[in-house]
N, C-alpha and C positions, 0 to 999 in steps of 0.2 A: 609752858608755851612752846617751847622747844622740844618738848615732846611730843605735844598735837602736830606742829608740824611734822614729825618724824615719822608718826604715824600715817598721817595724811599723803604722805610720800607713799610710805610702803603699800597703801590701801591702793592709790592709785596705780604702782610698778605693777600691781598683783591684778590687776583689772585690765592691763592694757597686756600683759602676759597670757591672762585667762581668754582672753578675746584671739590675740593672735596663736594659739596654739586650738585656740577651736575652728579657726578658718582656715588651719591647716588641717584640722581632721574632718571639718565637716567638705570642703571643697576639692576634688579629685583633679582640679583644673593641671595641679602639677606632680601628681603621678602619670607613670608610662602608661602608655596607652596599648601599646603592643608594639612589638617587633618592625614595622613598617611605620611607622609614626616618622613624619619629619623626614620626608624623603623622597623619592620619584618611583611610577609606580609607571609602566611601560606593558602595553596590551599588545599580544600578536593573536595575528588573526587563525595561523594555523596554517595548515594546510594538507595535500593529501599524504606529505612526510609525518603527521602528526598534530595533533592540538592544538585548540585554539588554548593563548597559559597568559599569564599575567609574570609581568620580574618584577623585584625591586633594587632599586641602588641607591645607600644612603646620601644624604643631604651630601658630604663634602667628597662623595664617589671613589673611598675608598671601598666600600665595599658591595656586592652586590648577589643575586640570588636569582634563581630561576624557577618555573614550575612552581608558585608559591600557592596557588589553590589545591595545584595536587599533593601538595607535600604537607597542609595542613589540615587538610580532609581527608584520610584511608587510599591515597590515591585515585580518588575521583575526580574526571577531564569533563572539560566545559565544553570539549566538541568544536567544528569548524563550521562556522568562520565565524570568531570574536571581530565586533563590528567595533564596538564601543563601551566606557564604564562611564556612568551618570554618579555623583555621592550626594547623599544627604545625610547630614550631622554625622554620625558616627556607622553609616552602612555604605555599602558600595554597588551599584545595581551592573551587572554584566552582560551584555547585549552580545547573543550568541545566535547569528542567521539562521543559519542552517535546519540548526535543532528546535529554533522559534521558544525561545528561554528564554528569560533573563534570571539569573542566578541573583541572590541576596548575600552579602558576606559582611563581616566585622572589616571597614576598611584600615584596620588599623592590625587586626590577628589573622585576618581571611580565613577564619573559622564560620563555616557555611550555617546561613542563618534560615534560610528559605528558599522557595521558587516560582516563578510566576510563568506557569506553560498552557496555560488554558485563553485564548483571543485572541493570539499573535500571529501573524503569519509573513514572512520573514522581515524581521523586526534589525531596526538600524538605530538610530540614534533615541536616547531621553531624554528631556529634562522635567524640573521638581518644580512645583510650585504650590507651598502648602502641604497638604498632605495627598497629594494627587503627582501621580507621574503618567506626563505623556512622552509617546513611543510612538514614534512615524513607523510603519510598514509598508513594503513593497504588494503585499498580498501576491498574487499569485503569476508566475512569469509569462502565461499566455493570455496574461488578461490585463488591459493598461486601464481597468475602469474601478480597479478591484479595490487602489488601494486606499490607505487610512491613517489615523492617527489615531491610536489606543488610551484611552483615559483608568489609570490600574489607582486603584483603592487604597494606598502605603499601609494601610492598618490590617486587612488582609489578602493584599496581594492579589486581586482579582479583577480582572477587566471587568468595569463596572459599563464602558460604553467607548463606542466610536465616532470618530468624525470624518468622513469623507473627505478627502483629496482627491489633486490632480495625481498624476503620475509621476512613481519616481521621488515620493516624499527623502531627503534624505537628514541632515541639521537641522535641530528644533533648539530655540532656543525662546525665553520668555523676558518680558519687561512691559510694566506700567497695564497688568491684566490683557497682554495679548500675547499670542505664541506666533512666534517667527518660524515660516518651514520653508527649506528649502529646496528645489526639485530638480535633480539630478538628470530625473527621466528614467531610473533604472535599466533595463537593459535597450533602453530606445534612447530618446532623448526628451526635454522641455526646458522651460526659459523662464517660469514663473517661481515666484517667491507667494507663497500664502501667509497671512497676517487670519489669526482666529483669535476673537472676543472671548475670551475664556470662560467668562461670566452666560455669553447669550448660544456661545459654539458656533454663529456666523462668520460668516471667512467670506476674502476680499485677495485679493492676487493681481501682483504688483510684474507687470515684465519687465525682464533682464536679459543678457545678453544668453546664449545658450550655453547648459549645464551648470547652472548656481550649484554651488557646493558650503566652502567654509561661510558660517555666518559671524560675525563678531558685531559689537557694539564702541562708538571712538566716544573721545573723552566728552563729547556735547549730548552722549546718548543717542545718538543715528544710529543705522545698521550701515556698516560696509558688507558687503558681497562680491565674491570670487567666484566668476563666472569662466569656467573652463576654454566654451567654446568646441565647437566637434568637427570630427573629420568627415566630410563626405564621400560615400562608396557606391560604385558601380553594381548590378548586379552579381558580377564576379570579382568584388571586393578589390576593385583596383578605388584606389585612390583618385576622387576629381575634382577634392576641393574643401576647403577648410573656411566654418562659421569662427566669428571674431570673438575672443575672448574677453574679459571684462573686469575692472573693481568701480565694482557702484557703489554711491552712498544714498541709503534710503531716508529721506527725515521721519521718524516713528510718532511725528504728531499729523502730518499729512498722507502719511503713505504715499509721493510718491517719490522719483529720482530726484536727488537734489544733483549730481553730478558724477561722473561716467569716465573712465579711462579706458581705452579701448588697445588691445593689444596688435602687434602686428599679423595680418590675415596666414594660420599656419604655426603660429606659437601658440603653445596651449599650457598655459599657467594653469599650477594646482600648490593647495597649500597656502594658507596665509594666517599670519596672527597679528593683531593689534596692542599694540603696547605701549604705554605714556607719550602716547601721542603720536606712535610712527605707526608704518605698516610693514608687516616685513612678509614677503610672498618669493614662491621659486616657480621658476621657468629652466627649464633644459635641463635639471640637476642644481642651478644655481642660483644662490638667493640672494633677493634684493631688498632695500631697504628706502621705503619714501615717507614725507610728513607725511600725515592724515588728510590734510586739508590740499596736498599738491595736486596740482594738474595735469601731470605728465608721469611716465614712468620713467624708473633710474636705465640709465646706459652701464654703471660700474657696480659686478655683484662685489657681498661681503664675504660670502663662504660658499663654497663649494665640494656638493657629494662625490665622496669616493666609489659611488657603488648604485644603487637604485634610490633614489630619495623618496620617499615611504611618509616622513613624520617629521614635523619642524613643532617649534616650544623656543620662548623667551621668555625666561624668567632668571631675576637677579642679576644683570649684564650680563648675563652668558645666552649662547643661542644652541639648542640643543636640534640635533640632525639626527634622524634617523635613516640607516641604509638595510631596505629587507633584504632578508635573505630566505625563499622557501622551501629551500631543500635544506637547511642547517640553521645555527643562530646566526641573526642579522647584529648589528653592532651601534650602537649608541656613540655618538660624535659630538663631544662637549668644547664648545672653541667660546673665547672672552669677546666679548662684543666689540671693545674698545681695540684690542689690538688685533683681533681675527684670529687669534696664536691658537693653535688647537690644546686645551687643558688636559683631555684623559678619551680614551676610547673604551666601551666595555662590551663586551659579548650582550643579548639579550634574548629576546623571548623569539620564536617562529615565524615569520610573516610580522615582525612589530610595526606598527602604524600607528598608535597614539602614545604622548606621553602626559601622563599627569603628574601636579604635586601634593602630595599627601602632607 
C-alpha cells in the first residue's frame, strides 16, 4: 500500500514537472525579446542638422542609446521629419513627413521589417485597429481640400483606401468602432474634431475651440481634447490678436461637448496626457496638473522646462519632459511626480518630440 502510494507520488511530481518544463519551452512569453524590450523609446523628428532617429533608454535609465534604426539596419535614415511611431504586438510603424513613409521595424530589435510608401502624402499620426492601420495625412500644402485618412492593409502593407477629411487631419485615435481625428488645420488653421464609423467610413465633426491637437480618453471613456488656440496676423505678420485655447470633454456616446475649459485669451497650451484620472497639460514651458472631471484650470505648475518643451509622458509616478534641440541632441527630463525632485536627465534623439514605453 505504501508503495502505490509512493508511486502514485512519483507519477504525479513527473507530470506536473513534465507540464511545467513544457510551458517553459513551448511559451517565449519569458525569453528576451530584443535589446529594447522594457524601456522608453523617444522619436525625433530631425531636422535640417540631420535625421529623423529613434533612442532608447532603459526602464531604470541607467542606460541609454541613440540612432538605433541606423545602427541596426547597414546605416539606413528614416529621413525628416519623424512625425510619430504607432505599435502593434510586436512591430513598430514610423511615420516619416517628408519622405511620405512609414517604415515597419521589430519594436523590440528595430531590425527593419518593411515599408508602406505608395498612398501617403505627408502622413502624421496612426493608429491599429484589427488588422487595418489608419494614417491621417495633410495631402498637399497648397491645397486645404486634399486631405485624408489612409486605410493600409497590416498584412501587406498597402493603402487599400481613403477617407476624406477636413483640413489639417492631425491625432487619430480609436474606441467602440470609431476613429477620433483631430484638426490641427495644418499650415492654416481649424477647430473640428471628426468621429468616422469604421465599419460604414461616415464621419460626423464635433467643434472645438481652435487647433485641437492631443487627443486622449479619461477614465469614463470620454475623449478630452487640447485645443491650442492661434495667433492672429496682419498682412505684414504683425501680431492682432489671439483665438482661445481649450480642454474639452467630448462624451464618445453622443458626440457632443460635455464640458469646456477655456484658457486665458493669448495663452497657448500644447501638450497634455491623461492619467488615472488627472490631466496633466503645459503652457509657457510649464506644466500643470488638474482632476479630469475639474472645472477650472490650476494657477500652481508641477515642473518646469529648462529649454524648449517639445514632449511630455507620465507614466509610473514619474513625469517625463522633453526639451528639443535641433541643431544637436535635445535631452530627456525625468522628475518624481510626488516630490517634483528631478531623477536623471539623458541626451536623446534630434528634434525629440514623442516619448513611448516599450
Amino acid at each position: 500500500m505504501k508503495i502505490n502510494k509512493l508511486l502514485s507520488a512519483l507519477f504525479i511530481f513527473s507530470v506536473l514537472l513534465f507540464n511545467s518544463c513544457s510551458n517553459d519551452d513551448d511559451g517565449s512569453d519569458n525569453l528576451p525579446k530584443g535589446a529594447y524590450e522594457n524601456g522608453i523609446l523617444i522619436s525625433g523628428e530631425g531636422s535640417g542638422a540631420g535625421t529623423g532617429s529613434v533612442s532608447f533608454v532603459s526602464e531604470d535609465l541607467s542606460f541609454s542609446e541613440n540612432l538605433i534604426f541606423k545602427k541596426n539596419n547597414n546605416d539606413l535614415e528614416l529621413g525628416t521629419f519623424l512625425q510619430s511611431i504607432a505599435f502593434n504586438d510586436s512591430k513598430a510603424f514610423i511615420v516619416v513627413d517628408n519622405t511620405n513613409t512609414i517604415t515597419v521595424v521589430d519594436r523590440y530589435t528595430f531590425e527593419y521589417e518593411g515599408e508602406i510608401t505608395e498612398g501617403l502624402s505627408a502622413p502624421r499620426f496612426m493608429t491599429i485597429v484589427g488588422n487595418k492601420g489608419y494614417v491621417t495625412n495633410w495631402g498637399s500644402t497648397s491645397d486645404d481640400t486634399d486631405d485624408f485618412v489612409a486605410v493600409v492593409d497590416l498584412s501587406t502593407y498597402a493603402v487599400e483606401g481613403t477617407i476624406s477629411v477636413g483640413n489639417g487631419p492631425e491625432r487619430i485615435i480609436a474606441k467602440g468602432g470609431k476613429l477620433f481625428v483631430s484638426h490641427k488645420g495644418a499650415y492654416t488653421t481649424n477647430n473640428i474634431v471628426s468621429v468616422i464609423d469604421i465599419a460604414t467610413e461616415n464621419l460626423q465633426e464635433i467643434t472645438v475651440k481652435d487647433n485641437p491637437d492631443e487627443l486622449e480618453f479619461n477614465s469614463a471613456g470620454n475623449l478630452v481634447v487640447l485645443s491650442e488656440g492661434r495667433t492672429i496676423y496682419d498682412a505684414d505678420w504683425n501680431v492682432i490678436g489671439n483665438t482661445e485655447g481649450s480642454i474639452s470633454t467630448i462624451n464618445t456616446s453622443s458626440l457632443e461637448v460635455d464640458s469646456e475649459i477655456v484658457f486665458a485669451e493669448g495663452e497657448h497650451p500644447s501638450l497634455m496626457v491623461v492619467n488615472n484620472g488627472d490631466i496633466y497639460y503645459a503652457s509657457n514651458g510649464k506644466v500643470y496638473t488638474i482632476d479630469e472631471n475639474a472645472g477650472s484650470l490650476s494657477t500652481t505648475s508641477i515642473v518646469e522646462s529648462q529649454g524648449y518643451l517639445y514632449g511630455l509622458e507620465v507614466e509610473n509616478d514619474n513625469i517625463y519632459l522633453l526639451d528639443a534641440n535641433f541643431s544637436d541632441l535635445s535631452e530627456l527630463h525625468v522628475y518624481d511626480l510626488g516630490t517634483q525632485a528631478k531623477i536623471e536627465t539623458v541626451s536623446v534623439a534630434l528634434g525629440a518630440s514623442k516619448i513611448y514605453f516599450n
